[in-house]
C-alpha positions as CSV (number, residue, x, y, z in Angstrom):
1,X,34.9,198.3,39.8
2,X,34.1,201.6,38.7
3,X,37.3,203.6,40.2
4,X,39.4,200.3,38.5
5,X,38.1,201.6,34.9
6,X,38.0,205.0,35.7
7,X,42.0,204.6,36.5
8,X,42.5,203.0,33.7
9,X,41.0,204.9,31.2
10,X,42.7,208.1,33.2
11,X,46.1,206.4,32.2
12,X,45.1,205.6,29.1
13,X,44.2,210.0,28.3
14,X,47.3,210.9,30.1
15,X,49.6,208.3,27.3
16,X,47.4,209.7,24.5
17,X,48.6,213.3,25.7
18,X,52.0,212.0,26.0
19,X,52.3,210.5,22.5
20,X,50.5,213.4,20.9
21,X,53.3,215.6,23.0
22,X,55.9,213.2,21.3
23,X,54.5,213.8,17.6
24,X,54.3,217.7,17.7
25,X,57.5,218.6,19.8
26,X,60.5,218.4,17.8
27,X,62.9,215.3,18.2
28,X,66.8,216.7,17.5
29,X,68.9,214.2,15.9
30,X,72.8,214.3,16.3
31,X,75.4,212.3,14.1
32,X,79.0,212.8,14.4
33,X,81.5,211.0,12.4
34,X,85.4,210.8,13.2
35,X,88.6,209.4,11.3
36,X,91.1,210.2,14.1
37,X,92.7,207.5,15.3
38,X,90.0,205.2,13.5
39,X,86.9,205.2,11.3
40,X,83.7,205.9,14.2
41,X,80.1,207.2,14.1
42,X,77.7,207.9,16.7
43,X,73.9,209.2,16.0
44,X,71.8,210.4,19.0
45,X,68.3,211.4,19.8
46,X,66.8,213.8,22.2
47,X,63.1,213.6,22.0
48,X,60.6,216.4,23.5
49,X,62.4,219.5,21.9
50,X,65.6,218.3,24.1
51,X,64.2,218.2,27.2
52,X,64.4,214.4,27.0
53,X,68.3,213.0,28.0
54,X,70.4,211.8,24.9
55,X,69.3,208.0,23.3
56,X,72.3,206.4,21.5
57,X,70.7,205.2,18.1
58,X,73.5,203.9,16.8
59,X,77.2,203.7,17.8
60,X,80.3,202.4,15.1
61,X,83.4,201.0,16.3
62,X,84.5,202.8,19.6
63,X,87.7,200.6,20.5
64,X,90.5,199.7,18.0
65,X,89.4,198.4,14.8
66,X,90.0,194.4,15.2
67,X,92.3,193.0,12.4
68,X,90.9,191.2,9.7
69,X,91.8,187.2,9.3
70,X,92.9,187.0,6.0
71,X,91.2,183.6,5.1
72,X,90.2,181.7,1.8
73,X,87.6,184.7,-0.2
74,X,84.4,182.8,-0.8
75,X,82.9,184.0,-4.3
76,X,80.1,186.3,-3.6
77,X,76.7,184.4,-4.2
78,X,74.5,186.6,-7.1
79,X,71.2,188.0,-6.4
80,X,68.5,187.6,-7.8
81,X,67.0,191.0,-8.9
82,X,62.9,191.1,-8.2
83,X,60.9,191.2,-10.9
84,X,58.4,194.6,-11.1
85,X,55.1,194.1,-10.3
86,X,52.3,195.4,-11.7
87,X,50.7,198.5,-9.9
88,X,53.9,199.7,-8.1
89,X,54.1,202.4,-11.1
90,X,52.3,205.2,-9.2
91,X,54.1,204.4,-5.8
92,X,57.5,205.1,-8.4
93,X,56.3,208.2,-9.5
94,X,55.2,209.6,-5.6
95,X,58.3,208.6,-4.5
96,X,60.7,211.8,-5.4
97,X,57.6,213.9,-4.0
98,X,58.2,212.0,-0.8
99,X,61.4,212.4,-0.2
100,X,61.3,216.1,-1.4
101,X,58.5,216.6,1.3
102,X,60.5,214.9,4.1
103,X,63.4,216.7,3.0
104,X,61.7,220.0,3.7
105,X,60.2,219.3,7.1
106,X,63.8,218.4,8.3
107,X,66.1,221.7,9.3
108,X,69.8,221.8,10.2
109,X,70.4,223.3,13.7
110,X,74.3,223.0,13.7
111,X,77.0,221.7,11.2
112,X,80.7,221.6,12.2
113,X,83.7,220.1,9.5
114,X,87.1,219.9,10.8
115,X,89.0,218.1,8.0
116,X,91.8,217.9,6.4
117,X,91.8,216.6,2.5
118,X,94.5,215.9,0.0
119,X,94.8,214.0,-3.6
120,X,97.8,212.1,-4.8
121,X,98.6,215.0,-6.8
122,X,99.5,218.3,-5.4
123,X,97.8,219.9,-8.3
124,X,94.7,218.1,-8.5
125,X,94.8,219.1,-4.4
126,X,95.0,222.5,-5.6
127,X,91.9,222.3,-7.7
128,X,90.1,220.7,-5.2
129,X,91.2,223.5,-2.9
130,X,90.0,226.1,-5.1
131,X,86.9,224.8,-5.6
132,X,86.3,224.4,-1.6
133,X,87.4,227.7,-0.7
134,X,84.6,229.8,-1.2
135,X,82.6,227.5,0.7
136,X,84.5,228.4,3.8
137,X,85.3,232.1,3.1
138,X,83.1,234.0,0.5
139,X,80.1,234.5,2.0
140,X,78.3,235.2,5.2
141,X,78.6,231.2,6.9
142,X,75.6,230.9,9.6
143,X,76.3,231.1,12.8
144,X,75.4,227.3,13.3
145,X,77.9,226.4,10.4
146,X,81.6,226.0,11.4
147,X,83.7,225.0,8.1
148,X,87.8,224.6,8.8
149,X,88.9,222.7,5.7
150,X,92.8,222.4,5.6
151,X,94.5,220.7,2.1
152,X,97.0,218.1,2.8
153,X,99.4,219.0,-0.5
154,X,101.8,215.6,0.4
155,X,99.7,213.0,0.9
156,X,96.2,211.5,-0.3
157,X,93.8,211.5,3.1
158,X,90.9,212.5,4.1
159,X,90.8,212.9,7.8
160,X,88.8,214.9,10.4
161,X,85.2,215.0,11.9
162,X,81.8,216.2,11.1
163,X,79.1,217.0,14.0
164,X,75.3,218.0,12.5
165,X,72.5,218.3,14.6
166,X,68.9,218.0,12.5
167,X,65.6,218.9,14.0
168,X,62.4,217.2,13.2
169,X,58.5,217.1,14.1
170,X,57.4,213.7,13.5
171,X,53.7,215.0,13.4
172,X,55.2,217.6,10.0
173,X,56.4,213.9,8.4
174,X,52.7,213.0,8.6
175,X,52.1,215.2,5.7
176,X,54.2,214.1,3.2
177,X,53.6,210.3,3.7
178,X,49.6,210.8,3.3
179,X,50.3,212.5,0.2
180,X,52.3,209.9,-1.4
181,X,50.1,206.7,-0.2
182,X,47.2,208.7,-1.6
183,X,49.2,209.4,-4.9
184,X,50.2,205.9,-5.0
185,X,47.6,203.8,-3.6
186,X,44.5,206.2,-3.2
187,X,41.2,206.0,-5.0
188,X,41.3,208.8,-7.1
189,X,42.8,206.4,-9.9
């Protein structure tokens, strides 16, 4: 009976050591969009600080996109908005210091466009054009930035694909959400 507990509470240290492993390596997060042939998206997750193998997250449409049944439109039914309750003022005001905290704990590791763009009018193309520019050639682009932007001056589209990879350390987004249920819920009120 006693090596039976002693087993068990041997597995149970060695999956505390594993999740505390999970929270303080970084987890790398990968989402790639794509127009070309047809709208798609894929975000990934490689847990451990990528020594973990790729988990699909979420996938879009990977075959042809199925043609829609044009049928009778039903009206859209309204919604009801919720009323605000009392006491969710503080959890309001936390909120932007939240997201600005998450926000900071998260860091790009790559970032590749490969677009091209283009408005119904050549000139308006043009000014769009002029104002993207200098994002792909006037300054010193980080290595882990790739930027090819080409205007389309005959045609409105928008077509191309974007690859960003984000690292994060779950146990750094610990941080931010204790602040904000103790600004919004905490005792010091």
């Amino acid at each position: 009976m006693a090596l039976l507990i002693a087993i068990i509470l041997w597995l149970l240290l060695v999956m505390l050591v594993l999740v505390c492993l999970a929270l303080i390596t970084p987890v790398f997060v990968r989402v790639h969009l794509t127009t070309l042939p047809h709208f798609a998206y894929r975000v990934e997750m490689r847990a451990l600080a990528g020594l973990v193998p790729r988990l699909t997250v979420a996938q879009g449409p990977v075959g042809r996109p199925k043609a829609k049944h044009s049928s009778k439109t039903a009206k859209p039914k309204r919604r009801r908005i919720p009323s605000r309750k009392r006491g969710h003022g503080a959890a309001v005001q936390a909120l932007p210091t939240l997201i600005g905290g998450i926000l900071q704990r998260i860091h790009l590791t790559k970032l590749h466009i490969d677009a091209d763009y283009g408005l119904g009018d050549p000139a308006e193309t043009g000014r769009l054009c002029g104002l993207l520019m200098p994002l792909q050639y006037a300054g010193p682009i980080p290595a882990t930035v790739s930027l090819n932007l080409r205007p389309d001056f005959t045609k409105p589209s928008l077509n191309g694909s974007l690859t960003a990879i984000v690292r994060v350390t779950v146990a750094a987004l610990l941080i931010p959400v204790a602040r904000f249920a103790w600004r919004a819920y905490g005792l010091h009120r």
